[in-house]
C-alpha positions in Angstrom: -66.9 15.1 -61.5 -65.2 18.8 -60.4 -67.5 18.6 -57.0 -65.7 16.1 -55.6 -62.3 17.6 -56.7 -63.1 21.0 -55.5 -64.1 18.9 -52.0 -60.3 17.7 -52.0 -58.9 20.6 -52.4 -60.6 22.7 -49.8 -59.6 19.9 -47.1 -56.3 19.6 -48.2 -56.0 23.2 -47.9 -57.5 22.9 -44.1 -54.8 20.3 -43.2 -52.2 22.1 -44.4 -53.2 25.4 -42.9 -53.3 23.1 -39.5 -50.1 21.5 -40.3 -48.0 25.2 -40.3 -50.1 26.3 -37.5 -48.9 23.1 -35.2 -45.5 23.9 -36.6 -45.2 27.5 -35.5 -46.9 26.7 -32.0 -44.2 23.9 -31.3 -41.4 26.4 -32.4 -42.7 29.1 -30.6 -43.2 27.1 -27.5 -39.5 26.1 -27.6 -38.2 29.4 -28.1 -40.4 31.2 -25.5 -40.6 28.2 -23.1 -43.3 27.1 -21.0 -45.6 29.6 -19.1 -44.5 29.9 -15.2 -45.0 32.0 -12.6 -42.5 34.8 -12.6 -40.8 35.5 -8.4 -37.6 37.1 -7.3 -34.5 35.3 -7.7 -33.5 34.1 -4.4 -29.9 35.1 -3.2 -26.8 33.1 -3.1 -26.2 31.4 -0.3 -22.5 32.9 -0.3 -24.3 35.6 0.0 -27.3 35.8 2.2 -27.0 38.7 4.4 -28.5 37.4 7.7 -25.0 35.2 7.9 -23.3 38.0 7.7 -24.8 39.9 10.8 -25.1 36.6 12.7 -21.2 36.4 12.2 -20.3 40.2 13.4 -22.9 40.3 15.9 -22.7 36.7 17.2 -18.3 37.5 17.8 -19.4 41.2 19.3 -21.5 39.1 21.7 -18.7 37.1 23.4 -16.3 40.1 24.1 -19.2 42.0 25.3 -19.0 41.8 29.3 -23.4 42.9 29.9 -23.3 39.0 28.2 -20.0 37.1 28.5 -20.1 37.6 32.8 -16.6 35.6 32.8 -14.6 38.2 31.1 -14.7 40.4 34.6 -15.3 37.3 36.7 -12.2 35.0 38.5 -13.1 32.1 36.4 -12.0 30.8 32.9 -12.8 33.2 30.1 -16.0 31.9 27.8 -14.8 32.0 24.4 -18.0 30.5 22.9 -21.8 31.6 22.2 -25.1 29.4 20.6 -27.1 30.7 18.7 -30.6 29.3 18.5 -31.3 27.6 15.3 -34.9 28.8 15.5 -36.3 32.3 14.8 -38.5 33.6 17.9 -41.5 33.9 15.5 -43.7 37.2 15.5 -42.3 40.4 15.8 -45.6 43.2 16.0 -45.4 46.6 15.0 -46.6 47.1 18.8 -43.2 45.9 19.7 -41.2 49.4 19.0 -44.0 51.3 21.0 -42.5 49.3 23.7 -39.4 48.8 23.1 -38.2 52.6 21.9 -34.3 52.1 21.4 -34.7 51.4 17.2 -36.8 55.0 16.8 -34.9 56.7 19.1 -31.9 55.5 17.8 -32.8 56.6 14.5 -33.9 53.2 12.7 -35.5 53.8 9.8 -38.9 52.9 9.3 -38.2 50.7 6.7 -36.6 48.4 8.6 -38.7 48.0 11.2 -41.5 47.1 8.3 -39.2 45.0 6.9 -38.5 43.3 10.6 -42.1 43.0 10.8 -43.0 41.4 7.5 -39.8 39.1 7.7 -41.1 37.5 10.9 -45.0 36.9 10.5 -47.2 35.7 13.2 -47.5 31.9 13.3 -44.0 31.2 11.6 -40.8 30.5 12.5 -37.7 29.2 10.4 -34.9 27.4 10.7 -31.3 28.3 10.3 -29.6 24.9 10.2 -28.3 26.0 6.7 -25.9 28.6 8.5 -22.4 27.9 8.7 -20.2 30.0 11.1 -17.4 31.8 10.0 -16.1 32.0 13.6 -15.4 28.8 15.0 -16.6 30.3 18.2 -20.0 30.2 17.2 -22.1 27.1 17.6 -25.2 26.3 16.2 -27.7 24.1 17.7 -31.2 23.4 18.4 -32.1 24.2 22.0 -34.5 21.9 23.9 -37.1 23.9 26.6 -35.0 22.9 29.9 -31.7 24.6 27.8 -33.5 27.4 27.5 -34.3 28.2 30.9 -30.5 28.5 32.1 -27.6 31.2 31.6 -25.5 28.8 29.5 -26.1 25.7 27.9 -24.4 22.6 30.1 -23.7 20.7 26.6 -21.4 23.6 25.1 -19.5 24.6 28.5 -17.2 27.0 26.4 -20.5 29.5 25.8 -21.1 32.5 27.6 -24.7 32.2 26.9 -27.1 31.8 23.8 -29.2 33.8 21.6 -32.8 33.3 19.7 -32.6 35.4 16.8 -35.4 36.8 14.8 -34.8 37.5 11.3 -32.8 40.7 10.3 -34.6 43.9 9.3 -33.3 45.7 6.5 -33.8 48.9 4.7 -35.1 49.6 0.8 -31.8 50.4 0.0 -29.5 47.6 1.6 -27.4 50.2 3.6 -29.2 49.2 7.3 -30.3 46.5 9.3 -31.9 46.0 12.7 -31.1 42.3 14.1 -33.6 41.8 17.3 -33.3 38.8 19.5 -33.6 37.3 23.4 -30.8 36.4 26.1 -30.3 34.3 28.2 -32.2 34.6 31.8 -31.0 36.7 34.7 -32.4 35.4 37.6 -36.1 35.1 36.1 -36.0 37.3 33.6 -34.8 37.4 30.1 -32.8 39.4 28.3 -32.7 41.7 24.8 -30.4 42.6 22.7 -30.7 44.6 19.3 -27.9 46.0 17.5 -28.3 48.4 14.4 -25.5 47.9 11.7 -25.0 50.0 8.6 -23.4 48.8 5.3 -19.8 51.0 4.1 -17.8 49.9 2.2 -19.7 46.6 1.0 -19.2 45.5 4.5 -21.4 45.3 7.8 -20.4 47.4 10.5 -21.8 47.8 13.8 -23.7 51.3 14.4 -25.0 51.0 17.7 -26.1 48.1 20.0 -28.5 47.8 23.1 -28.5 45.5 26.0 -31.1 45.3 28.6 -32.8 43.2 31.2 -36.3 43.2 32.5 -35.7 43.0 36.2 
Protein backbone atom coordinates (compact mmCIF):
# COMPACT_ATOMS: atom_id res chain seq x y z
CA UNK A 1 0.00 0.00 0.00
CA UNK A 2 3.23 2.68 0.29
CA UNK A 3 3.56 2.33 -3.76
CA UNK A 4 0.74 4.14 -4.42
CA UNK A 5 1.38 6.79 -1.67
CA UNK A 6 4.93 7.30 -2.65
CA UNK A 7 3.16 7.76 -6.46
CA UNK A 8 1.13 10.77 -4.80
CA UNK A 9 3.65 12.34 -3.42
CA UNK A 10 6.15 12.57 -6.25
CA UNK A 11 3.15 14.22 -8.48
CA UNK A 12 2.09 16.34 -5.97
CA UNK A 13 5.53 17.51 -5.61
CA UNK A 14 5.64 18.03 -9.71
CA UNK A 15 2.53 20.26 -9.53
CA UNK A 16 3.64 22.19 -7.03
CA UNK A 17 7.10 22.77 -8.43
CA UNK A 18 5.02 23.89 -11.69
CA UNK A 19 2.72 25.93 -9.69
CA UNK A 20 5.80 28.42 -8.22
CA UNK A 21 7.37 28.25 -11.50
CA UNK A 22 4.06 29.77 -13.37
CA UNK A 23 3.99 32.13 -10.44
CA UNK A 24 7.50 33.54 -10.75
CA UNK A 25 7.10 33.70 -14.68
CA UNK A 26 3.82 35.87 -14.37
CA UNK A 27 5.57 38.12 -11.79
CA UNK A 28 8.55 38.46 -13.61
CA UNK A 29 6.72 39.14 -16.82
CA UNK A 30 4.89 42.03 -15.10
CA UNK A 31 7.86 43.58 -13.62
CA UNK A 32 10.08 43.30 -16.75
CA UNK A 33 7.27 43.77 -19.29
CA UNK A 34 6.84 42.24 -22.51
CA UNK A 35 9.86 41.71 -24.94
CA UNK A 36 9.95 44.59 -27.84
CA UNK A 37 12.17 45.91 -30.02
CA UNK A 38 14.33 48.60 -28.51
CA UNK A 39 14.71 52.16 -31.29
CA UNK A 40 15.53 55.81 -30.52
CA UNK A 41 13.07 57.83 -28.93
CA UNK A 42 11.72 60.10 -31.48
CA UNK A 43 11.85 63.91 -30.70
CA UNK A 44 9.20 66.22 -29.49
CA UNK A 45 7.41 67.79 -31.89
CA UNK A 46 8.08 71.24 -29.99
CA UNK A 47 11.07 70.35 -30.75
CA UNK A 48 12.04 68.95 -34.03
CA UNK A 49 14.83 70.83 -35.40
CA UNK A 50 13.93 70.89 -39.20
CA UNK A 51 11.00 73.56 -38.04
CA UNK A 52 13.30 75.43 -36.67
CA UNK A 53 15.59 76.05 -39.79
CA UNK A 54 12.40 76.10 -42.04
CA UNK A 55 11.39 79.14 -39.83
CA UNK A 56 14.90 81.23 -39.96
CA UNK A 57 15.57 80.29 -43.34
CA UNK A 58 12.07 80.35 -44.86
CA UNK A 59 11.82 84.54 -43.15
CA UNK A 60 15.67 85.10 -44.52
CA UNK A 61 14.17 84.12 -47.87
CA UNK A 62 11.59 86.88 -48.23
CA UNK A 63 14.02 89.91 -47.35
CA UNK A 64 16.58 88.36 -49.58
CA UNK A 65 16.39 90.44 -52.99
CA UNK A 66 18.46 87.21 -55.42
CA UNK A 67 14.60 85.70 -54.38
CA UNK A 68 12.04 88.31 -53.36
CA UNK A 69 12.60 90.45 -57.00
CA UNK A 70 9.85 92.99 -55.67
CA UNK A 71 11.85 94.39 -52.93
CA UNK A 72 14.10 96.46 -55.68
CA UNK A 73 11.23 96.38 -58.23
CA UNK A 74 8.28 99.46 -58.59
CA UNK A 75 5.67 97.05 -57.57
CA UNK A 76 4.15 96.00 -54.15
CA UNK A 77 6.57 94.39 -51.79
CA UNK A 78 6.03 90.31 -51.44
CA UNK A 79 5.74 89.66 -47.93
CA UNK A 80 5.06 85.96 -48.34
CA UNK A 81 6.94 82.56 -49.36
CA UNK A 82 5.52 78.62 -49.85
CA UNK A 83 7.23 76.25 -48.96
CA UNK A 84 6.68 72.84 -50.64
CA UNK A 85 5.11 70.40 -48.43
CA UNK A 86 7.11 67.67 -50.11
CA UNK A 87 10.85 66.79 -49.72
CA UNK A 88 12.64 66.71 -53.37
CA UNK A 89 13.63 63.02 -52.68
CA UNK A 90 17.29 61.79 -53.20
CA UNK A 91 20.12 63.72 -52.48
CA UNK A 92 23.58 61.60 -53.81
CA UNK A 93 26.88 61.94 -52.42
CA UNK A 94 27.72 62.84 -56.24
CA UNK A 95 25.78 65.91 -55.58
CA UNK A 96 28.68 67.98 -53.58
CA UNK A 97 31.23 67.00 -56.41
CA UNK A 98 28.92 69.20 -58.28
CA UNK A 99 27.73 71.46 -56.38
CA UNK A 100 31.13 72.53 -54.29
CA UNK A 101 29.75 75.49 -52.06
CA UNK A 102 29.09 73.06 -48.69
CA UNK A 103 33.09 71.68 -48.88
CA UNK A 104 34.37 74.84 -49.77
CA UNK A 105 32.44 76.47 -47.39
CA UNK A 106 33.72 74.30 -44.81
CA UNK A 107 30.65 71.85 -44.15
CA UNK A 108 31.54 69.16 -42.36
CA UNK A 109 31.39 65.82 -43.59
CA UNK A 110 29.09 64.80 -41.28
CA UNK A 111 26.54 66.66 -42.47
CA UNK A 112 26.66 66.03 -45.76
CA UNK A 113 26.35 62.03 -44.73
CA UNK A 114 23.79 62.93 -42.68
CA UNK A 115 21.97 65.00 -45.72
CA UNK A 116 22.53 61.93 -47.67
CA UNK A 117 21.16 59.25 -45.39
CA UNK A 118 18.15 61.67 -44.35
CA UNK A 119 16.96 61.75 -47.99
CA UNK A 120 17.21 58.17 -49.52
CA UNK A 121 16.68 57.43 -53.12
CA UNK A 122 13.03 56.44 -53.77
CA UNK A 123 11.50 58.48 -50.71
CA UNK A 124 10.08 61.45 -50.13
CA UNK A 125 8.07 62.83 -46.98
CA UNK A 126 5.67 65.07 -46.14
CA UNK A 127 5.73 68.10 -43.93
CA UNK A 128 2.03 68.84 -43.49
CA UNK A 129 2.79 68.37 -39.66
CA UNK A 130 4.78 71.84 -39.76
CA UNK A 131 3.29 74.78 -38.33
CA UNK A 132 4.88 78.17 -39.13
CA UNK A 133 6.00 80.44 -36.64
CA UNK A 134 5.97 83.31 -39.16
CA UNK A 135 2.68 83.99 -40.43
CA UNK A 136 4.45 84.82 -43.61
CA UNK A 137 5.10 81.43 -44.29
CA UNK A 138 2.60 79.28 -46.09
CA UNK A 139 2.49 75.74 -46.47
CA UNK A 140 0.93 73.90 -49.20
CA UNK A 141 1.10 71.20 -51.58
CA UNK A 142 2.14 72.33 -55.07
CA UNK A 143 0.48 70.81 -58.13
CA UNK A 144 3.06 70.33 -61.44
CA UNK A 145 1.61 73.50 -63.44
CA UNK A 146 2.53 75.63 -59.85
CA UNK A 147 5.68 74.48 -60.11
CA UNK A 148 6.61 75.57 -63.37
CA UNK A 149 6.10 79.46 -62.52
CA UNK A 150 8.06 82.19 -60.36
CA UNK A 151 5.16 82.51 -57.82
CA UNK A 152 2.34 80.59 -57.12
CA UNK A 153 -1.13 82.56 -58.61
CA UNK A 154 -3.19 81.05 -55.45
CA UNK A 155 -0.92 82.87 -52.74
CA UNK A 156 -0.33 86.31 -54.69
CA UNK A 157 1.45 87.67 -51.46
CA UNK A 158 4.67 85.09 -52.16
CA UNK A 159 7.71 86.02 -53.65
CA UNK A 160 8.23 82.58 -54.74
CA UNK A 161 8.39 78.90 -53.29
CA UNK A 162 10.79 76.42 -52.08
CA UNK A 163 11.06 72.35 -52.27
CA UNK A 164 13.09 71.54 -49.33
CA UNK A 165 14.98 68.48 -48.77
CA UNK A 166 15.49 67.39 -45.34
CA UNK A 167 18.20 69.16 -43.11
CA UNK A 168 21.65 67.79 -42.68
CA UNK A 169 23.07 67.83 -39.39
CA UNK A 170 26.28 67.16 -37.72
CA UNK A 171 27.24 64.26 -34.84
CA UNK A 172 27.22 66.84 -32.40
CA UNK A 173 23.99 69.02 -33.08
CA UNK A 174 26.10 72.31 -33.54
CA UNK A 175 25.58 72.38 -37.71
CA UNK A 176 23.24 71.93 -40.33
CA UNK A 177 23.14 72.15 -44.09
CA UNK A 178 19.41 72.81 -45.45
CA UNK A 179 19.48 72.13 -49.48
CA UNK A 180 16.53 72.93 -51.58
CA UNK A 181 15.21 74.22 -55.29
CA UNK A 182 13.71 77.83 -56.46
CA UNK A 183 11.58 78.81 -58.29
CA UNK A 184 12.42 79.05 -62.30
CA UNK A 185 14.18 81.88 -63.98
CA UNK A 186 13.33 81.90 -67.36
CA UNK A 187 13.82 78.02 -67.85
CA UNK A 188 15.95 77.23 -65.31
CA UNK A 189 15.69 76.59 -61.72
CA UNK A 190 17.14 77.77 -58.94
CA UNK A 191 19.29 76.55 -55.57
CA UNK A 192 19.66 77.71 -52.50
CA UNK A 193 21.61 76.14 -49.43
CA UNK A 194 22.29 77.93 -46.42
CA UNK A 195 24.65 76.44 -43.58
CA UNK A 196 23.50 77.48 -39.96
CA UNK A 197 25.43 76.78 -36.70
CA UNK A 198 23.77 76.29 -33.28
CA UNK A 199 25.13 79.16 -30.21
CA UNK A 200 23.53 79.67 -27.80
CA UNK A 201 20.80 76.85 -28.04
CA UNK A 202 19.63 78.83 -30.97
CA UNK A 203 20.02 78.49 -34.89
CA UNK A 204 21.85 81.10 -36.60
CA UNK A 205 22.62 81.63 -40.04
CA UNK A 206 26.46 80.97 -40.97
CA UNK A 207 26.55 81.43 -44.57
CA UNK A 208 24.02 81.03 -47.43
CA UNK A 209 24.25 80.50 -51.35
CA UNK A 210 22.10 81.51 -54.15
CA UNK A 211 22.49 80.43 -57.67
CA UNK A 212 20.88 79.89 -61.00
CA UNK A 213 21.76 77.56 -63.77
CA UNK A 214 21.45 79.82 -66.74
Amino acid sequence: MSRPRVRFTVRAMMIAVAAVASVFGFVSWVVRGPVAFVEPAPPPRWANADHEIYDIVLADLIDNPEINFNIKGSGPKKTQIVLHAVTRGHVPHKFFDFDRWPRENGTPEDVLDDMVERNPKGKQFALADYQPSNPNIAVAILNKSELEYPTVPRFPKSCGYVIPHLPGYSRDGKTALFLFRLPPLGYHPGWGCYLLEKKDGRWEIAKKHIYYLL
